[in-house]
N, C-alpha and C positions, 0 to 999 in steps of 0.2 A: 198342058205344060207351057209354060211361060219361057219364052226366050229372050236373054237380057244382053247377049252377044254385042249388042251396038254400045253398050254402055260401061264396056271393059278393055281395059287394053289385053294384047297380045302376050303373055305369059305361058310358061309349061301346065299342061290342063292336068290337072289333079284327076285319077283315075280312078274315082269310089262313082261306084253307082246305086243306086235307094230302088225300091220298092215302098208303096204306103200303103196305109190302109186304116181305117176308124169306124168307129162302133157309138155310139149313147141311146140310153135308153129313160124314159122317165121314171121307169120301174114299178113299184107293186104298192107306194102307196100315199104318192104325192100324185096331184092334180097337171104341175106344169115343170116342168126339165129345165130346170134351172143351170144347168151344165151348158157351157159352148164347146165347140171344136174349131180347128182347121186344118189343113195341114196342105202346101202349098211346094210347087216344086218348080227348077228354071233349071234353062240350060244356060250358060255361059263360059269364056275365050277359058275359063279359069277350074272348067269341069261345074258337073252338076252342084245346085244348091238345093237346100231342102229346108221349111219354117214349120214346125210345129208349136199349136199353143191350145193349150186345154185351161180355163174359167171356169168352177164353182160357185154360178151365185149363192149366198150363203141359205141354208134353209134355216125356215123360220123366217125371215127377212124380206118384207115385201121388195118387189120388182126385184129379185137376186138374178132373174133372165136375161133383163136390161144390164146391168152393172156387169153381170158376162160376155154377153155379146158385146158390148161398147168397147170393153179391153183388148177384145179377140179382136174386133174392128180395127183398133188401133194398132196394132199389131202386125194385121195383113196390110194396113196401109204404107207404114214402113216398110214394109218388105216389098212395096210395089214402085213405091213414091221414092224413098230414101235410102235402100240399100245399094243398090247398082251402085251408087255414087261413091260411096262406103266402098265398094270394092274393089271399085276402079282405084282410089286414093289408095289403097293398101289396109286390108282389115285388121287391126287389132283387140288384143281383147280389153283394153284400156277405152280406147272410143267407141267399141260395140255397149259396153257394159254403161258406159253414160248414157249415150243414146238411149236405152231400152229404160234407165233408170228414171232418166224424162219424162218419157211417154206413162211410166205407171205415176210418177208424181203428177204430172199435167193431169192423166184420165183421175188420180185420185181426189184431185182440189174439186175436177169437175162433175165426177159423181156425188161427193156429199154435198156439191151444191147444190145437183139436182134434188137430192134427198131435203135437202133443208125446206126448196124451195112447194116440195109436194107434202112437206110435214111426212114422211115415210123413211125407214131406214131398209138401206139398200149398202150392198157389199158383195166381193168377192175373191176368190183366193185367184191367183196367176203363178202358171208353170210355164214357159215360154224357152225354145229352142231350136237352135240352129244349127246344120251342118254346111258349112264351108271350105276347103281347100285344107281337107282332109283334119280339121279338125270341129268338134263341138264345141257349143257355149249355151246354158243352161240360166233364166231367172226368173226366179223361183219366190214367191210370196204366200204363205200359209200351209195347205198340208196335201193339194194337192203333188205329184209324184214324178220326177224321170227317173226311169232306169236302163241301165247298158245289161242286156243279155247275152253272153257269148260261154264261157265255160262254165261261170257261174251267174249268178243274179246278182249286183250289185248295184242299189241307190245312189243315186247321184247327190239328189237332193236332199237338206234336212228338212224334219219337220216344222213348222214353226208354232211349234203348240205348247201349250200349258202341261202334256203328260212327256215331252219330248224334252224341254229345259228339265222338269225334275228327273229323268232318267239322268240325262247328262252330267247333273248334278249329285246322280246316287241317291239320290230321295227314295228311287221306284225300279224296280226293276222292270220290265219290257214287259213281262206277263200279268204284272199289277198293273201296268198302260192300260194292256188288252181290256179290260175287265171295270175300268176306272171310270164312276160316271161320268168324270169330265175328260175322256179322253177324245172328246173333238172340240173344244175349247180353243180358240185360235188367240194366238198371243198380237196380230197382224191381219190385219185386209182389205185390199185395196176400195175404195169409198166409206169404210167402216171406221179409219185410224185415223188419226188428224196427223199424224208421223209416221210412214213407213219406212220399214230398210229391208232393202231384198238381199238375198241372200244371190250370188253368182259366182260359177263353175264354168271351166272350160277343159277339155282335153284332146288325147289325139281321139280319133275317129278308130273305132277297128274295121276289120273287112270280114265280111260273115260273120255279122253279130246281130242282133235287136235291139233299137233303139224305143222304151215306152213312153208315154206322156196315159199318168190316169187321173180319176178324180179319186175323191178318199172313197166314195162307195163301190169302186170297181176293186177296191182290195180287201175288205172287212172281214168279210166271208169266205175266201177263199187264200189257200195258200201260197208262198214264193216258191214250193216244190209243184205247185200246179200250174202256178205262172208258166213257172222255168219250162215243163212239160210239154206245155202248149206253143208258148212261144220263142222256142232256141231255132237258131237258123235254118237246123238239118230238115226240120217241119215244115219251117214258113219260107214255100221254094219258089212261090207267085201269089200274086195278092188275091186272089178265088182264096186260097189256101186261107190266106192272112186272115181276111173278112171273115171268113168262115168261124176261124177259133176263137176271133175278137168277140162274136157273136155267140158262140159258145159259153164263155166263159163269162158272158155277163147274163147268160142264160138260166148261170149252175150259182151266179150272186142272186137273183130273185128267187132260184128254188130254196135257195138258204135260207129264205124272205129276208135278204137285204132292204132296207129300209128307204134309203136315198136314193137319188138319181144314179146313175153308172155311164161312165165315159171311158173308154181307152183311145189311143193313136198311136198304130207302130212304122216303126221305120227300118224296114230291114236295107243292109249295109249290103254288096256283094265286089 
């Protein structure tokens, strides 16, 4: 755990505390895990912070490991290099959400230039979140997911897909999504899009709730009644626990035979 204490001034410390805990697996029938993680914590004058960011390189897509991790990179480096400073000034969700909106337009020009430059196409989706002085802020590109778990299971993020605009739209109902060959079809992704626009959420923070970051194969196969099951607070009471279910449950996606890589990252609030 990182302590960032010198580069905050003296304010009333926000009194949420995290537990974490993260899981990916390559799964049952790709060669390389294309999926990154992190998940990053500090202490400071202002109470605990905490960074999660979960990357899909896209499959199908050579180097989708590269365009993952470069993001997540980029990601953790702000959060090392340029947030204290952000915090010290006073955070908002107007100057967080540019900030973050930067860095995936910067890493975007600079992975299709990689791509251009190795004749390869490379891409990947970004969920990206943060808790700070008792609140979240969530940004979000393509389909991978956060979700707030506490009475209920509720999404944070939209999807940004091709079966998600036609639902919205009324085209499709949710169970013709399920079912739909193009229901992973990305409308968006970072090194893939010559124009992206992220989608960004912020709220308050609860206490005894779960906080998730997944990829789209940690949900396909398994239900939000098994999620919810696995991971609501009364269950996840120290991270042995956490690890454990995270692990589980991306255990009962390959029994499924899940197809794609599988990532989760939880963050439990207390």
């Amino acid at each position: 755990m990182r302590n960032l204490n010198s580069n905050c001034r003296s304010e009333e410390v926000i009194d949420i505390n995290f537990l974490v805990a993260a899981h990916t697996d390559v799964g049952i029938k790709k060669n390389t895990n294309q999926d990154s993680l992190c998940i990053k914590t500090a202490n400071t004058n202002l109470g605990k912070v905490v960074l999660a960011v979960i990357c899909d390189g896209m499959g199908g897509l050579s180097k989708g490991e590269l365009a993952s991790a470069t993001l997540v990179k980029a990601y953790s480096d702000w959060f090392k290099d340029s947030f204290p400073q952000l915090l010290y000034n006073g955070l908002s969700d107007d100057i967080l959400k540019s900030e973050w909106e930067n860095i995936a337009f910067t890493q975007n020009e600079r992975i299709m230039r990689y791509g251009e430059s190795q004749r390869v196409n490379l891409g990947t989706t970004l969920t990206v979140l943060l808790m700070a002085k008792n609140r979240y802020y969530v940004l979000n590109i393509g389909d991978s997911r956060a979700y707030e778990i506490s009475d209920t299971i509720f999404q944070i993020t939209k999807d940004q897909t091709v079966v998600a605009r036609e639902i919205e739209r009324g085209n499709m109902t949710p169970a013709q999504a399920k079912v739909d060959p193009g229901r992973n079809v990305l409308l968006q992704c970072v090194g893939a899009s010559k124009i992206i626009e992220p989608d960004f959420f912020a709220g308050e923070v609860k206490e005894n709730a779960v906080y998730m970051l997944c990829s789209d194969g940690f949900r396909h196969e398994i239900t939000q009644k098994e999620i919810f099951t696995s991971f609501n607070a009364d269950i996840l009471t120290n991270e042995d626990i956490m690890k454990t279910k995270a692990i589980y449950l991306v255990e009962l996606n390959k029994q499924r035979l899940e197809q794609d890589n599988i990532s989760v990252a939880l963050i439990r609030t207390f």
